[in-house]
Every structure is written in structure tokens, then in C-alpha cells.
N, C-alpha and C positions, 0 to 999 in steps of 0.2 A: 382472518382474525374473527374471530367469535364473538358476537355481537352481546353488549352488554357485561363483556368482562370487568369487572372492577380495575379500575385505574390509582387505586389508591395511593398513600406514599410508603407504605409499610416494607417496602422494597430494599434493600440494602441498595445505597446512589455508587452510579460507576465513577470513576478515575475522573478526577476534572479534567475537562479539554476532548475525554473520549470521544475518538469520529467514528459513525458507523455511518456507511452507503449503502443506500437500500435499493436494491433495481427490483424492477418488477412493471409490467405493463398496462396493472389495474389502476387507472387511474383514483379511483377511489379508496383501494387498501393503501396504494403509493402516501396518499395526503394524510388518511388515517393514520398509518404507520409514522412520519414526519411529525404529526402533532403529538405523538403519542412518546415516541421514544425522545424526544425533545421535552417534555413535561418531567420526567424520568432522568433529565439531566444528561442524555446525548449532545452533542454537535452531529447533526443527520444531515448529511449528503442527499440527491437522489436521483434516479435517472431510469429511463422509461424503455429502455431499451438497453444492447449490447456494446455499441460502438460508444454509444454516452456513455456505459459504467466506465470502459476501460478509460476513454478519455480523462473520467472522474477520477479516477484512479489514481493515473497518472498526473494527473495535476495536484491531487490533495492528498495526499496519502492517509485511510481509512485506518484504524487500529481492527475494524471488525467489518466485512463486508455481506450482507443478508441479499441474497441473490434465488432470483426465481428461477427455473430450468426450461418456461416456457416463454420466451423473448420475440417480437416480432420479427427480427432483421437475421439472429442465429440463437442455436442453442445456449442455454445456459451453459450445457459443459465445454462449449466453443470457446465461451467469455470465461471460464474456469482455468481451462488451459492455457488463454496470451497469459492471464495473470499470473499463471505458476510459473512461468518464464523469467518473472524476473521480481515478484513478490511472494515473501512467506504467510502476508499476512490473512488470520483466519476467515475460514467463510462457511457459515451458515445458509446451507441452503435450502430454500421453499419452494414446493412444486404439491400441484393436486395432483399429482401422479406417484398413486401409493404399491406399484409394484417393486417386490423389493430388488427387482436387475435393477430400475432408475436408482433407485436408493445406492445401491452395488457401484452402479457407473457413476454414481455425482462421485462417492468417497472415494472412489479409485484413480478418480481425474482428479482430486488432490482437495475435496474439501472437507470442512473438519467435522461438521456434524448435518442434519435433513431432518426437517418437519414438514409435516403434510398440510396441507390446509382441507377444511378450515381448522384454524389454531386457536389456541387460548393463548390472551397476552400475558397470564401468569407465565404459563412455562415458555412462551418465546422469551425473556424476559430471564426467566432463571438459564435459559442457553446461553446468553447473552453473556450473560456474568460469569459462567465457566469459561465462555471461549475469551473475556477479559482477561482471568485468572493466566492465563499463558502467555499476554502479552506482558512485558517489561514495563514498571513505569519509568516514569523519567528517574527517578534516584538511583537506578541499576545499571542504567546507560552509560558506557565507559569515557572518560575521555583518553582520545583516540593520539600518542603522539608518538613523533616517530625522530629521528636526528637533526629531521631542517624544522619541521611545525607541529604542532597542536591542535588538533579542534575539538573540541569541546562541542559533544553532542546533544547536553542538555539545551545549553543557551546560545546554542546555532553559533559559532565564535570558533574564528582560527588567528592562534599565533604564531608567529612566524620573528624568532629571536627576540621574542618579549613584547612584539608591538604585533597590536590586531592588523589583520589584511582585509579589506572591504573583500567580498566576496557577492556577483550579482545571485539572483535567487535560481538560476538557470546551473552558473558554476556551482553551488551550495548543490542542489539535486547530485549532480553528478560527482560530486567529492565525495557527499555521506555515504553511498550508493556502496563506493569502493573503500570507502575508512571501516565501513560496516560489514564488510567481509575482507579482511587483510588478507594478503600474499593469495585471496581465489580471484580468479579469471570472471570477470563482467564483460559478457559479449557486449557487442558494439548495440546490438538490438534492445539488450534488457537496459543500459543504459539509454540509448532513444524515448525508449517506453516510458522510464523511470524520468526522466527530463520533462519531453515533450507530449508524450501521450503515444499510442499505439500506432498512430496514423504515420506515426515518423519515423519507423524502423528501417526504412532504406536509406533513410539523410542522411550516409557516412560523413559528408562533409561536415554537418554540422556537429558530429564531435572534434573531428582535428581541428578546426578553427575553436574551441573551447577550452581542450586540453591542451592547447599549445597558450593560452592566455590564463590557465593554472597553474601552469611551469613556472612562466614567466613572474605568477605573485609567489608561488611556493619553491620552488626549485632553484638553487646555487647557482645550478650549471642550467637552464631551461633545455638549451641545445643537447646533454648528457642527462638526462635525470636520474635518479636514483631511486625515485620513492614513487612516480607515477609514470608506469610501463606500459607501453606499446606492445603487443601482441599481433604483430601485422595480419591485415585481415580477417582478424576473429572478433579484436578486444582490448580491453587494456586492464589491467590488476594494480593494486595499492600493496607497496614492501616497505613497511614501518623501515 
């Protein structure tokens, strides 16, 4: 970031609630960044490395993730690709490496826009706001209902023949995950990911012991279900 940029407020303010996670291993731009985009009316994540973002990731889900290409532990487009596995969500990526194959390689490993450093907080700042402009906010977000329940994805809530079903924040992860792409196939991984964090993509158990205790709140028949499909050894899908 380019030092002495004006921080002022003349900014058009993002989406309340907006989360952005910033990875990056400069301790220094890290905290600047944090005080900065949080002034500007973010909720900012941050994490100092590869295996922290995706963890962050996965546990808080980001509307916009600002990600550096030079990471201690692996590449930025390393941490690019678990994420495109199993989120859409945009990424802004920063790296002092201004040849345009890295430029080439971030966009082609799936991210949406690349600034170089050093930067000016104006135009980080005005990327910001377009790569908002493409997320939904909450008033376009569908509610999700199918013959046995309902969820309702603005205010985190499923009903199930008129009365709410407690749902833990673990089940909730892995419902939206599948309400939020109907009748497509969620491998068993990208819901791991999506749950528990990256670290957990071999746990198969730990969806069967989850899915079989959303049946049992949302499904008729839990033993036959209808609406949340098993996919043996791949996956399981959501059929309104």
C-alpha cells in the first residue's frame, strides 16, 4: 500500500456486514490493511499465511477474499485452487510480481481481478467495490423450500410443516452449502471444507454421522429421503 494515501470517507461505504479476508505474510501491510478496510466499514478477517486462510475460510465465509501469491507455507495459487473447489466467492489478488504469466496464472486459477504492489488505497478500494457489486446481498437471496421444509437463507431459519427445526451451526454449514446449489452434486470434500475447514477433507465419517441427524430433523422418511441424496462415495446433492 502506498504510503500516505488519503484515507478519507468520501468512499461510497460497502454492504453492511461485508467480510473481506486478507492473507498476506507482511506483517505490517497485514495490520495496516485490517485497520484500514475496517475504518471504511469492512468486517476484515486475516491470516498470515495458506493453511490459516483456507481454515478462515472455512469457518467464516468471506464475501471478498484479498489474497497475496507470495505465502510462506504454499503458493497463493495453491490456496486459490482448494478454495475454488468448493467456493465461488471473489478474490482479489496481490503479489509484487508484476509479470504478466503470474498475472495470467492467478486469473486462470480462478481469481477475479490482480494488483501489484505497491498499491494505492484509492484504487484497492474502488476493486473492492466492483468485486462487491457481483456478490448478492441479503434481499436477493432466495428462500430455499422444497415439499418436507424451508430455509430461509437470509435469517438462517428452517421450517419444517410450519415450526422451526433447531439446527446446530455445523448442520446449518452443510445444508446451505446444498440448498444453495439444488439438484448439483457437493462432493463429500467441498462440504468437509465448507464445515470444518480444509484440514478435514478426508473425515467421510464426519458427514454420514451429520447427514443422517438432518434427515432425521428434516426428512419424513430419514431412512428414504427424498430431498437430501447420497451419492455413494462421491457426495450428496439437495432435490427441492
Amino acid at each position: 500500500m502506498t504510503a500516505g494515501q488519503d484515507t478519507g470517507s468520501g468512499d461510497v461505504q460497502p454492504r453492511h456486514g461485508a467480510r473481506i479476508l486478507v492473507v498476506d505474510d507482511d506483517p505490517h501491510l497485514l495490520k495496516a490493511l485490517r485497520i484500514t478496510l475496517a475504518a471504511h466499514g469492512y468486517d476484515v478477517d486475516v491470516a498470515n499465511d495458506g493453511t490459516s486462510a483456507l481454515l478462515a475460510a472455512g469457518r467464516n465465509i468471506p464475501d471478498v477474499v484479498v489474497l497475496d501469491l507470495g505465502l510462506p507455507d504454499m503458493e497463493g495459487a495453491d490456496v486459490l485452487g482448494d478454495l475454488r473447489r468448493w467456493s465461488a466467492v471473489p478474490v482479489l489478488v496481490l503479489s509484487a510480481r508484476h509479470g504478466s504469466s503470474d498475472k495470467v496464472g492467478a486469473l486462470d486459477a480462478g481469481a477475479d481481478d490482480y494488483i501489484t504492489k505497491p498499491f494505492g488505497l484509492d484504487e484497492l478500494l474502488a476493486r473492492l467495490r466492483a468485486l462487491m457489486r457481483r456478490v448478492p446481498g441479503p434481499e436477493s437471496v432466495p428462500v430455499v423450500a422444497s415439499s418436507g421444509f424451508t430455509v430461509d437463507l437470509v435469517h438462517r431459519q428452517v421450517l419444517r410443516d410450519g415450526t422451526a427445526v433447531r439446527l446446530t451451526p455445523t448442520e446449518w454449514n452443510i445444508l446451505e452449502i446444498l440448498v444453495r446449489n439444488p439438484k448439483s452434486l457437493i462432493t463429500q470434500q467441498q462440504l468437509l471444507a465448507h464445515a470444518w475447514g480444509p484440514a478435514y477433507q478426508k473425515e467421510a465419517n464426519y458427514l454420514r454421522v451429520y447427514m443422517a441427524q438432518l434427515r432425521r430433523k428434516l426428512e419424513a422418511d430419514p431412512g428414504n429421503p427424498r430431498h437430501l441424496l447420497t451419492e455413494p462415495g462421491i457426495g450428496y446433492r439437495f432435490v427441492p
